[in-house]
C-alpha positions in Angstrom: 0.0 0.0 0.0 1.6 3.3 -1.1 0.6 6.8 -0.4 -1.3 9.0 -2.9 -0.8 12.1 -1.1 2.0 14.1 -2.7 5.3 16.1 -1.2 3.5 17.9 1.5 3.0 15.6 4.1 0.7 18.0 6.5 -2.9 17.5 6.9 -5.3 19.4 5.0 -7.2 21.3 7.6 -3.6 23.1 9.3 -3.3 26.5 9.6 -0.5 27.1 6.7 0.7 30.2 8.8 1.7 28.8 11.8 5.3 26.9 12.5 5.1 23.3 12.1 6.2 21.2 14.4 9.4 18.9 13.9 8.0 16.0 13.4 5.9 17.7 10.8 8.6 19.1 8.8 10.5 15.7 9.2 8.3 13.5 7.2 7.4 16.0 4.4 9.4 13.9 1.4 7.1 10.8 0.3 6.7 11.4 -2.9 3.7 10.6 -5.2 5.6 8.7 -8.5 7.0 6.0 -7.1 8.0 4.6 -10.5 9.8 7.8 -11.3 11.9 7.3 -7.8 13.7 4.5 -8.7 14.9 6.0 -11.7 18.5 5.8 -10.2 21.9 7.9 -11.3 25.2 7.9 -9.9 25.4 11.7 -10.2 22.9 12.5 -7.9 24.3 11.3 -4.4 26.5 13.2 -2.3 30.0 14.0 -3.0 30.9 13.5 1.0 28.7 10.3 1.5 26.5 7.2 1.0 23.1 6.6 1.7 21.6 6.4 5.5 20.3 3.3 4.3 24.0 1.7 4.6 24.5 3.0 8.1 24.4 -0.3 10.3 22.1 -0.6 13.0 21.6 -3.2 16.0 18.1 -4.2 16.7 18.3 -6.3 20.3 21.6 -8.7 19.7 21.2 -8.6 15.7 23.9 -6.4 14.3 22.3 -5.1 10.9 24.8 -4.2 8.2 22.1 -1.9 6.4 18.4 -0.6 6.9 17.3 -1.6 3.9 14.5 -4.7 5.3 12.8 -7.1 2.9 8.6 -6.7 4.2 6.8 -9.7 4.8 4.6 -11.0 1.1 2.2 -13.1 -0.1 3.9 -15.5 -2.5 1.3 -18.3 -2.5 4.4 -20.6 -3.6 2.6 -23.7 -2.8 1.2 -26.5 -5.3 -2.6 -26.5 -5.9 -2.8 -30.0 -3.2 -1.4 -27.0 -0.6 1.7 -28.5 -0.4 4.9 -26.5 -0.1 7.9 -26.6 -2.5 11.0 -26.3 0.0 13.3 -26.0 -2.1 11.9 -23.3 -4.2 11.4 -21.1 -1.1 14.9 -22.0 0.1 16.4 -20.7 -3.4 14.3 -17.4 -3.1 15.3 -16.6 0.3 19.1 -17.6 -0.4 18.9 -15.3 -3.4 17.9 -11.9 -1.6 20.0 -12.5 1.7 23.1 -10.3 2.8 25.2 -10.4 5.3 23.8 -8.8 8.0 20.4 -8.4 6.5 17.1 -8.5 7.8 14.2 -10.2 6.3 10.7 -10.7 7.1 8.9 -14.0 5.9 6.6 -16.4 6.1 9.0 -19.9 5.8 12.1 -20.4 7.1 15.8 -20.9 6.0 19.1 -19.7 7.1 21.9 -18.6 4.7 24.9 -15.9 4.2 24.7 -14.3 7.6 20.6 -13.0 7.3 18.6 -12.5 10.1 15.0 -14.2 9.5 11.8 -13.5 11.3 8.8 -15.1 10.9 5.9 -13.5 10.5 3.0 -15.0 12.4 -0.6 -14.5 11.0 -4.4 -15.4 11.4 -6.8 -14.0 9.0 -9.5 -14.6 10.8 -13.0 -13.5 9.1 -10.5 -13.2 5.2 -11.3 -16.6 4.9 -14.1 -19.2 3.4 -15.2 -22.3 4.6 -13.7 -23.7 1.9 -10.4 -23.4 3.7 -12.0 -24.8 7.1 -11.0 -28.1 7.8 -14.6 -28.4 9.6 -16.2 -26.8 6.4 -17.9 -23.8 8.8 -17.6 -20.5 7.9 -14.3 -18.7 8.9 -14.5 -16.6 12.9 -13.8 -13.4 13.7 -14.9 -11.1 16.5 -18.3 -10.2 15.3 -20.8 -11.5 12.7 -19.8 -8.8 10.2 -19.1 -10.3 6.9 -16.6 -7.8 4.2 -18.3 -7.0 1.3 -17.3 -8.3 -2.0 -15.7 -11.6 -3.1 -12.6 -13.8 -2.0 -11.2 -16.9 -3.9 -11.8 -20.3 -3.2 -9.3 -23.2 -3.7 -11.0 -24.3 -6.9 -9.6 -20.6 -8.2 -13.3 -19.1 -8.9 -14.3 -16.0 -6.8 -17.8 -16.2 -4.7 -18.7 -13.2 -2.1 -17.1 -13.2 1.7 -19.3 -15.4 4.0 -20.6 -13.8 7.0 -18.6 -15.0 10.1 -19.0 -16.8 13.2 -18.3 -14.8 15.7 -15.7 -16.2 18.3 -16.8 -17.3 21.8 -14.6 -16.5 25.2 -13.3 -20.1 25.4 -12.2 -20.0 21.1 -10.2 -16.4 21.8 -8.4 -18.3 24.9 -7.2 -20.8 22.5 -6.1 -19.0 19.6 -4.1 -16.8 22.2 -2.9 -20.0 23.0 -2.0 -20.6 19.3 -0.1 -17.9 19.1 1.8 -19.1 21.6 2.4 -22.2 20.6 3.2 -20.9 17.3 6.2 -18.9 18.6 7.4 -21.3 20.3 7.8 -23.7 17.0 9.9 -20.5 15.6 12.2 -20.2 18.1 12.7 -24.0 18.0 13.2 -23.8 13.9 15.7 -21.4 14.3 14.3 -18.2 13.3 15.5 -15.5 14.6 12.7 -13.8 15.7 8.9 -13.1 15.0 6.6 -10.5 13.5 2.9 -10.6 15.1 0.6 -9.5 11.8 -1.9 -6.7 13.6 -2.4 -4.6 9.9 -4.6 -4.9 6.9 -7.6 -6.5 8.3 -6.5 -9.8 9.6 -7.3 -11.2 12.9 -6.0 -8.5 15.3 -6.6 -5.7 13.2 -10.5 -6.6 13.3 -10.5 -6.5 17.2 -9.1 -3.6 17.2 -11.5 -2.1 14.8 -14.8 -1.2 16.0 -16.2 -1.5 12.3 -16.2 -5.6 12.5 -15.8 -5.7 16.4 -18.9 -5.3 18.2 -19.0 -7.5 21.0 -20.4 -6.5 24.3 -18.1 -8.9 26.1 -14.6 -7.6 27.3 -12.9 -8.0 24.0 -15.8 -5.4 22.6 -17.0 -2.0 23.1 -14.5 0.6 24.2 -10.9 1.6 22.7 -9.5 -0.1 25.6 -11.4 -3.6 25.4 -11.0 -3.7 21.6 -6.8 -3.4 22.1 -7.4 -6.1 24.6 -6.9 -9.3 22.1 -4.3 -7.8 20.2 -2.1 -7.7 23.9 -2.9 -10.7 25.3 -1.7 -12.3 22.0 1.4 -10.1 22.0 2.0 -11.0 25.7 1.5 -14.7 24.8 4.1 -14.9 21.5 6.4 -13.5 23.9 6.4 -15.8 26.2 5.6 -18.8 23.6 8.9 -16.7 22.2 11.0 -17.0 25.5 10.1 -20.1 26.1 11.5 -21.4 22.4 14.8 -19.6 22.9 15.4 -20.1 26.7 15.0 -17.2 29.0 19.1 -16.5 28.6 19.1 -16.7 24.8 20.3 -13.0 23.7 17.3 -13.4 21.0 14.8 -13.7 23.9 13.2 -10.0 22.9 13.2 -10.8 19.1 9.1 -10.0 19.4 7.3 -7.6 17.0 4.1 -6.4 15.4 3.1 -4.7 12.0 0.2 -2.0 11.8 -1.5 -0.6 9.3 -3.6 2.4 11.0 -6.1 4.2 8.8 -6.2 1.0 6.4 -9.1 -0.1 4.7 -8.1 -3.3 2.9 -10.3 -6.1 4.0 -13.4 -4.1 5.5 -11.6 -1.9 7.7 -13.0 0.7 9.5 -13.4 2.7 13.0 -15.4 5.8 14.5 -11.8 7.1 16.1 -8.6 5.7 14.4 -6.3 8.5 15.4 -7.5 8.0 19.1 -7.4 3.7 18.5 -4.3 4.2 17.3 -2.3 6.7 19.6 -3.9 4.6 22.8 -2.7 1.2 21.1 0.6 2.3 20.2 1.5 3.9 23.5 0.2 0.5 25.2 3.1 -1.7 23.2 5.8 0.6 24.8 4.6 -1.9 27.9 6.4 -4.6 26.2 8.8 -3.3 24.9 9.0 -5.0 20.9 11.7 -5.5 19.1 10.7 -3.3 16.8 7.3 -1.3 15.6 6.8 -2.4 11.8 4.2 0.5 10.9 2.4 0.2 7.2 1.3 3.6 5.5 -2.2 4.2 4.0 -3.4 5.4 0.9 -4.5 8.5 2.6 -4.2 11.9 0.7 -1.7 14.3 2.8 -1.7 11.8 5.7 1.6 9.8 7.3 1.3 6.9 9.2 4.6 7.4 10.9 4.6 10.6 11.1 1.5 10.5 13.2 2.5 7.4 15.5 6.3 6.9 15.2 6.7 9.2 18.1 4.8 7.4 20.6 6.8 4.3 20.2 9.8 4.0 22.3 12.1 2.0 20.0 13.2 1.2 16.4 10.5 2.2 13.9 10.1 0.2 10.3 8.8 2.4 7.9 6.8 0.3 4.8 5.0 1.2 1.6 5.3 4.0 -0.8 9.2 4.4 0.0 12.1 4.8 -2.5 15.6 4.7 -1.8 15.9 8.9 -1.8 12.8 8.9 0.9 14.0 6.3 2.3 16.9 8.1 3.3 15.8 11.2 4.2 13.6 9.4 7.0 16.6 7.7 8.6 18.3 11.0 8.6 15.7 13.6 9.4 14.6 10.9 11.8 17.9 11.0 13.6 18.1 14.7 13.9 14.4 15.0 15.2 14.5 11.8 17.5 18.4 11.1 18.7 17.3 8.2 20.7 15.2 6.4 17.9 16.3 4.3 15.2 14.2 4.6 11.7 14.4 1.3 8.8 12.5 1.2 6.0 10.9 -2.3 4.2 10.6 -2.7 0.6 8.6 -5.6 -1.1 7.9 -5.7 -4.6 11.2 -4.4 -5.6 12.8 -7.1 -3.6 11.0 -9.3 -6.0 12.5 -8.2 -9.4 15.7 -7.3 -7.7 17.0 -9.8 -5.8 20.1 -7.7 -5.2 18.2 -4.8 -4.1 20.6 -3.7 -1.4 23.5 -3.8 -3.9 21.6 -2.3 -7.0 20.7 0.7 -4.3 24.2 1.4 -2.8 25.6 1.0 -6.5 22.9 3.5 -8.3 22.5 0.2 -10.5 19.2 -0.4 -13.0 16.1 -1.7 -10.9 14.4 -4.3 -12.5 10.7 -2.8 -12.5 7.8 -6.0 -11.4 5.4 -8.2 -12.9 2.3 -8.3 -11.3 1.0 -11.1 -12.6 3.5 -13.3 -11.3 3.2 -12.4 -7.8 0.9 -15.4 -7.2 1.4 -18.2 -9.3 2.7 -21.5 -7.8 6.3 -21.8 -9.6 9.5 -20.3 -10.2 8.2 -17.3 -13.0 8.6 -14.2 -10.9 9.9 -16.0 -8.0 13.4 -17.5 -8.9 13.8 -16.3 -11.7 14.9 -12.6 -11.1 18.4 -11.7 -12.6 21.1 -10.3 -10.5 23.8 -8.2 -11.3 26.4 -9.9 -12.9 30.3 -9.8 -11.8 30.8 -7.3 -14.9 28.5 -4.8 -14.4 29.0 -4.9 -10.7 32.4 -3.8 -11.2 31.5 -1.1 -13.8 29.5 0.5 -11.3 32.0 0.3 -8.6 34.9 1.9 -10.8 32.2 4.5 -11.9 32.0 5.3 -7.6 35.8 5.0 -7.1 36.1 7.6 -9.9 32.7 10.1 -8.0 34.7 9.6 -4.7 38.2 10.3 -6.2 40.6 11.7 -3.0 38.3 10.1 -0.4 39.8 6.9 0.0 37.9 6.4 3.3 34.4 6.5 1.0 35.9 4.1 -1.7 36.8 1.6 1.4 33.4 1.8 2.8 32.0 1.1 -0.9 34.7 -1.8 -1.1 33.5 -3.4 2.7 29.8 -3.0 1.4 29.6 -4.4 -2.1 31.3 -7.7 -0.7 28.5 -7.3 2.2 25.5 -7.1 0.0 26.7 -9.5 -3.6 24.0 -12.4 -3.3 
């Protein structure tokens, strides 16, 4: 989800006299082209430095060697009998890890010095009965069904089913899911786990009064509906801990993604902004790993600029970002907020460029996507994608070596990096 506001990130209805604040002026770069953004040239970066993006970073006991994070996607790289080809997903993971590197996924496999997380998910009510291995209609936390259609194994598309809405005892054991599920990462060797709150999956319809209207303690107020979406977070942790051993230096390796002020999937509230900035401040509780925060297709409207300050830790910026705004959030961010550490995921460039990190830092050709290959069940689109080869690396390296002439310091860091980030 990208933005489709344009350069001026302040709100429509501000007083265009007054000062605006820092945080205001910080996040006033996501631009509305995003094609045009990747557009990259050598002769356009600083004479005196590289990109924030290749400005390492440790998150907990990870040591990251850049900030450029590969999102969490649906791949649907499965056969048609649901069954998953290993061996595929291995090569596609292999192909896109770096030294150093963070990645966000939904399998897991270990290569080149990457740190994996896993990202944990329940759709909840985005679902059929078709998928149900009792053949009921999906649950969620209200009988509310989303309008218009979803696909079916078979591949045709029939309308959303109107869901069963979950009883005390059910939420107690899908907490207890969660739990369990954390656990099995730790114990697969992942290291670390992303709770999925955003774009209208489980958590995110809890939180939403729009699909949540219970009357029980999971319903009603601000403060009931965030009530779920804890108790789960509190549970992976410990599910988490318990996995790694309460000594493991990976033991606080525990996230969450948002997407506040997202629609996809049927969402909606009376009060996001107050949902939102009450949720958000809550999390600083347990301290996360790190805040993964989505932004919305919102004219003139940040996500992060409106909740990244109420988080008390590393922020993950996602969606609509290119390398040049990319950059200018990890640096603004540093001048407005010393003590907080900005990132920034990509996804569908990671896709077509399995080299992303090294195309970036080189000013190299991006590869632009395919769409329709984003969900088909083989390699097209998948493992297919071309890295740079050893040639044109080089090229691009002398072309730096020749920008940076007489800062030998620069042309080492380039030197360090490239052997970093060459998949």
């Amino acid at each position: 989800m990208g933005h489709s506001g344009g350069e001026d990130m302040l709100t429509s209805n501000e007083d265009s006299n007054r000062t605006p604040t820092l945080m205001e002026v910080m996040f006033r770069f996501i631009p509305s082209k995003q094609e045009d953004c990747w557009k990259l040239s050598i002769d356009t970066i600083s004479n005196t430095e590289l990109s924030s993006l290749f400005t390492p970073l440790k998150i907990g006991n990870l040591q990251l060697s850049h900030r450029m994070v590969m999102a969490p996607m649906t791949r649907n790289r499965v056969d048609k009998n649901g069954v998953i080809n290993a061996d595929l997903v291995a090569e596609y993971y292999s192909q896109r890890a770096t030294k150093g590197g963070l990645l966000i996924t939904e399998s897991t496999f270990k290569a080149k010095g990457a740190h994996f997380f896993l990202q944990l998910v329940h759709t909840g009510r985005v679902s059929h009965s078709k998928f149900q291995p009792d053949g009921q209609p999906p649950r969620g936390p209200s009988a509310i069904r989303i309008e218009g259609n979803t696909e079916i194994p078979d591949g045709s598309s029939v309308p959303f089913e109107v869901p069963l809405e979950y009883q005390e005892h059910e939420i107690a054991r899908v907490i207890k899911d969660f739990r369990e599920a954390a656990k099995r990462a730790a114990l697969a060797g992942f290291d670390g786990v992303e709770i999925h709150g955003g774009t209208g999956y489980l958590l995110d319809q809890f939180l939403h009064d729009g699909s949540n209207q219970r009357t029980d303690k999971y319903g009603g107020s601000i403060q009931n509906r965030c009530r779920f979406p804890l108790e789960v977070l509190d549970a992976v942790q410990a599910g988490w801990k318990e996995g790694v051993g309460a000594s493991s230096p990976l033991v606080g390796n525990v996230t969450l993604r948002l997407s506040p002020f997202s629609s996809f999937n049927g969402m909606s509230d009376s009060n996001e902004m107050e949902l939102y900035r009450y949720f958000i401040s809550r999390l600083n509780e347990y301290r996360p790993a790190f805040l993964h925060l989505i932004e919305a297709r919102v004219p003139n409207f940040s996500v992060v600029q409106n909740f990244a300050e109420l988080f008390e830790g590393v922020v993950i910026g996602a969606a609509g970002f290119n390398p040049e705004s990319a950059d200018k959030l990890i640096q603004r961010g540093a001048k407005a907020h010393p003590k907080q550490e900005f990132v920034v995921s990509f996804g569908r460039n990671f896709i077509s460029n399995p080299d992303l990190p090294l195309r970036v830092l080189l000013r190299a050709p991006i590869t632009h996507y395919d769409r329709s290959t984003f969900y088909t069940f083989d390699k097209a689109g998948y493992t297919d994608q071309q890295s740079l080869t050893e040639q044109q690396v080089n090229i691009n390296v002398e072309h730096f070596r020749r920008h940076f002439h007489g800062k030998p310091e620069i042309q080492k860091e380039i030197d360090e990096l490239v052997h970093i980030l060459r998949v």
